[in-house]
N, C-alpha and C positions, 0 to 999 in steps of 0.2 A: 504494500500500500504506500500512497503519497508517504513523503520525508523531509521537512527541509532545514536547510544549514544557513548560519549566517556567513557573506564570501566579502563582506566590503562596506563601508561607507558612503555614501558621496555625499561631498562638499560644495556651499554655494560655489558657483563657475564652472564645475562640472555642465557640461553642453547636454548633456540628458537628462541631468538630475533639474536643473532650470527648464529644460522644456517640462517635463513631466508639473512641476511647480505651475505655469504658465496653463497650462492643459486644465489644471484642477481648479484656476481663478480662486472663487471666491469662495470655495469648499474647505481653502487654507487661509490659519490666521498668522503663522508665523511664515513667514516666505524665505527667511533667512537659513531654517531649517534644517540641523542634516538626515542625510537621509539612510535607514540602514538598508541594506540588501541582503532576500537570504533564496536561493537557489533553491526550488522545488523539484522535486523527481521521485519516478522515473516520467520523464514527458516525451512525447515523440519531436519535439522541438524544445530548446534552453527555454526554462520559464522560472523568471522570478517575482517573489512578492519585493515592495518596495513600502517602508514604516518612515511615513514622517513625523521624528521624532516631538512630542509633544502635544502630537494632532491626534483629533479621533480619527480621522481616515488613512485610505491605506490602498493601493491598486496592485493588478497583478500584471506584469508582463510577459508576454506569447511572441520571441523571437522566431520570427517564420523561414528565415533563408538563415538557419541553424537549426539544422535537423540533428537529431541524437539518436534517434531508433533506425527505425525498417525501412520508414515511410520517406523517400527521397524524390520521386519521380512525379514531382508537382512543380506549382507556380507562385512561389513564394507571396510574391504582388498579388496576384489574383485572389490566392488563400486568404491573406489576411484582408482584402477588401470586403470578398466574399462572409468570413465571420464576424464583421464591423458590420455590414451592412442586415444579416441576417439577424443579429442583437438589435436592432434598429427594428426592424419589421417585429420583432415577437416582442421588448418590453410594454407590450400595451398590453400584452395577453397573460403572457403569465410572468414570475421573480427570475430576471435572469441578472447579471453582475453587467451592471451601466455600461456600455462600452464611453472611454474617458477619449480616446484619438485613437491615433495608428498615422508611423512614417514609415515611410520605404526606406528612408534613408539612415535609418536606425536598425538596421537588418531585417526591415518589414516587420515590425515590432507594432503590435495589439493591445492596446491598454483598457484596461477592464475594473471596475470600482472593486475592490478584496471585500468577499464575503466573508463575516464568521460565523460561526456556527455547527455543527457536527456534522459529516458527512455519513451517508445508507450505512456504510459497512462499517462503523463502530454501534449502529442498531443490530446488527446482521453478526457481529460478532457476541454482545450480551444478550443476544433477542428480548433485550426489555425495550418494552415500549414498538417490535417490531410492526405488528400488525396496523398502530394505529400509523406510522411512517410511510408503510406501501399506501394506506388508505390515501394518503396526502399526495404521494407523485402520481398513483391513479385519476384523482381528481386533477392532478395539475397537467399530467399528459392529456386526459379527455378535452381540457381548455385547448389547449395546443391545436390538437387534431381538429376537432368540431368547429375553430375559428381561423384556419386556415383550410378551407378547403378549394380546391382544383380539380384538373384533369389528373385519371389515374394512367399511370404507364406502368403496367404491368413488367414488359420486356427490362427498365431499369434494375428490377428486386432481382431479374435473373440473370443480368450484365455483372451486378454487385455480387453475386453470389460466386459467378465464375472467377472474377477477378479476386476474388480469397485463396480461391481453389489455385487460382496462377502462381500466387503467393508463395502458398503454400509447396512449391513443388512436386508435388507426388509422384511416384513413380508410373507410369501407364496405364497399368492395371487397376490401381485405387482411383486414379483418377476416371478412368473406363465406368468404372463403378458409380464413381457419383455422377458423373455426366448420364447416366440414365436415369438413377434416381430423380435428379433434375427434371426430368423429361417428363419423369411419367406426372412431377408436379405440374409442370407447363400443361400438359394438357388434360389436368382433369379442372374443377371449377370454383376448386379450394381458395384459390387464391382471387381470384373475382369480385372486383370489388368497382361499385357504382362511383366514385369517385376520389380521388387521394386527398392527399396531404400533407403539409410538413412536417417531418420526423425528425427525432432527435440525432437518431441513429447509431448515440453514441452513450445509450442509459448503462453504464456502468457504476458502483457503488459509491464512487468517489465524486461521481459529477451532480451528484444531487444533495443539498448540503440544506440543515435545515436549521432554521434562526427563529426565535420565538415561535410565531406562529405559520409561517412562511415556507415554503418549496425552493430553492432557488438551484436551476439547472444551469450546467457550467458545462464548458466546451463545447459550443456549437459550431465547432470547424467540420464534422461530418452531414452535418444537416443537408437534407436536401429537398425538394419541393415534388410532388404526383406521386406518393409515396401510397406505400399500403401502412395503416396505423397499424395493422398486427406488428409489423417490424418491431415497433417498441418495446410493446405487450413482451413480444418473443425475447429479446435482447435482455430483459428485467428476470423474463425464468431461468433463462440460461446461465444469467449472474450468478441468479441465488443457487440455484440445481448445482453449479460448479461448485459456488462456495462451499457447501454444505459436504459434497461430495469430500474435496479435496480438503480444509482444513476443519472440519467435523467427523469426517469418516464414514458418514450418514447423508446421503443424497438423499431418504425418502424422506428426512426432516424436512425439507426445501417443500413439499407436496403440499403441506396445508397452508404456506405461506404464498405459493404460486395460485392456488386456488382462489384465495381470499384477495390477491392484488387483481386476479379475473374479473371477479366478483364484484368488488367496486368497481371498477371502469365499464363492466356493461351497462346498458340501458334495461335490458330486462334478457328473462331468462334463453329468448330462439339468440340475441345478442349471442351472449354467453356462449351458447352451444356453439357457434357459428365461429366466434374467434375459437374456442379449443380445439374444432379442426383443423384451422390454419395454422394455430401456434406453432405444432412441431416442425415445420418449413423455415420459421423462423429462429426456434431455437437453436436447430442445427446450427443455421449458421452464424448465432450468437458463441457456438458453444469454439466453432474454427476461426472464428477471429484472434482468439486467446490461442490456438494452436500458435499465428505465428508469433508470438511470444518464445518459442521455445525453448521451454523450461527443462522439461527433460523428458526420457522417452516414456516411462510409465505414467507420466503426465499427456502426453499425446496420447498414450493409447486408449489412458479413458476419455480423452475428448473424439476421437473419431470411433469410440465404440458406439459411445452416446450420440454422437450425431449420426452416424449410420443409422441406428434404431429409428431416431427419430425422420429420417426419411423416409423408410420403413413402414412407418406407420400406414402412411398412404393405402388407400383398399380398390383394388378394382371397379367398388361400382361409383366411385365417383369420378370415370373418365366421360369422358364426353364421346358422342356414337362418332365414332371419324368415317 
């Protein structure tokens, strides 16, 4: 899970540390200010929090053309436009962290107001107070969804799915293997959906941090728009089923909590039924996004056991007569 360390200072004349001052106007009373820095990770790009000392606020920055993980084969500029602008469109809807600026000329650097507050997976590790937490991002993903709604594009969720699968490397066979599993989802009706939406895409434990009474989702550089909203649903079971699995030892523990985060988010009980067919499409490929993490090998193997199954599930009579 997140960590971070203090790496630095900066002092008035610092050329970032005054823009960032500058950026935040009238939100700071002391302008003279220093300011500490402490390095968070693991991030798939450099991201630090920055304390101006004195002050109650506090912002995080998202170095975008400094990449640290997997993830290389993007558009720095773009990226960070794109997560600026997509926090612009959703803070009317639901708690997301202010976006404060963003320069290209600062490594494509994202600045965003620092949330506090406890992140999912210190509920997820005491499970006190679990249930009533999923109850809250259930409600706060249903805003999401139901308030951005659009054109669905089916063919996306199965572009994204493959592009994991790339990732991942596989060797021919396994990948033979899911490229039909794939298939036989494409053409049955599971996935079929009247209209999309914006997705988070990216509901992992750490990105949803919850302050008095409030939800607030964090990283929306994966976000995308004609989305199917099971994605989410899927991405939050996969979490937890992991979790559970891997540092509990107990995956069926995950089952009444996946149920109950179901459960709030539908509108009523054919809802319900209707996302827990789709879910398993999406868990899977909740569950291989974490593959390319890799951790180690009996760590992968229960994530492509699990997501095999979960393609699996699939039944013949919901194909469509070809």
């Amino acid at each position: 899970m997140l960590s971070e360390r203090q790496i630095g200072t900066l002092k008035p004349g610092d050329v970032f540390r005054d823009w960032l001052v500058d950026a935040l106007g009238d939100r700071l009373h002391h302008k003279k200010c220093d300011v500490r820095v402490f390095k968070i990770g693991p991030a798939s790009h450099t991201v630090c929090r920055y304390e101006f000392v004195g002050e109650e606020c506090g912002v995080v920055a998202k170095f975008y053309a400094e990449p640290t993980g997997w993830k290389r084969d993007y558009d720095p500029v773009k990226s960070m436009e794109r997560e600026f602008w997509t926090l612009k469109k959703v803070e009317r809807i639901i708690d997301v962290p202010r976006p404060v600026g963003m320069r290209k000329d600062f490594s494509c650097v994202l600045v965003t107001e620092y949330v506090h507050g406890k992140p999912l997976f210190m509920y997820m590790r005491t499970e006190n107070g679990l249930y009533d937490k999923l109850t809250a991002m259930a409600h706060t993903q249903r805003k999401l969804h139901d308030n951005t709604v659009s054109g669905y594009r089916k063919q996306d969720e199965f572009a994204y799915f493959h592009k994991v699968l790339d990732q991942l490397r596989l060797d021919r066979r396994t990948r033979l293997k899911f490229n039909q599993l794939l298939g036989d989802w494409w053409y049955s009706t599971l996935l079929d959906q009247p209209h999309g939406c914006i997705i988070h895409s990216d509901a992992n434990p750490v990105n949803y941090v919850f302050y008095q009474n409030n939800v607030y989702v964090l990283d929306l550089e994966s976000s995308w728009e004609h989305a199917n909203f099971v994605h989410d649903l899927g991405t939050v079971a996969a979490e937890l089923k992991h979790y559970f699995a891997i540092h509990k030892n107990n995956a069926g523990r995950a089952e009444p909590y996946i149920g109950h985060f179901l459960w709030k988010y539908s509108r009523n009980e054919e809802e319900f039924r209707r996302i827990t067919r789709a879910l398993p499409f999406f868990m899977a490929l909740g569950l291989l996004r974490m593959a390319r993490l890799g951790i180690d090998r009996d760590h992968n193997a229960f994530i492509f056991r699990e997501a095999t199954a979960c393609l699996n599930s699939i039944k013949p009579h919901h194909h469509r007569n070809l």
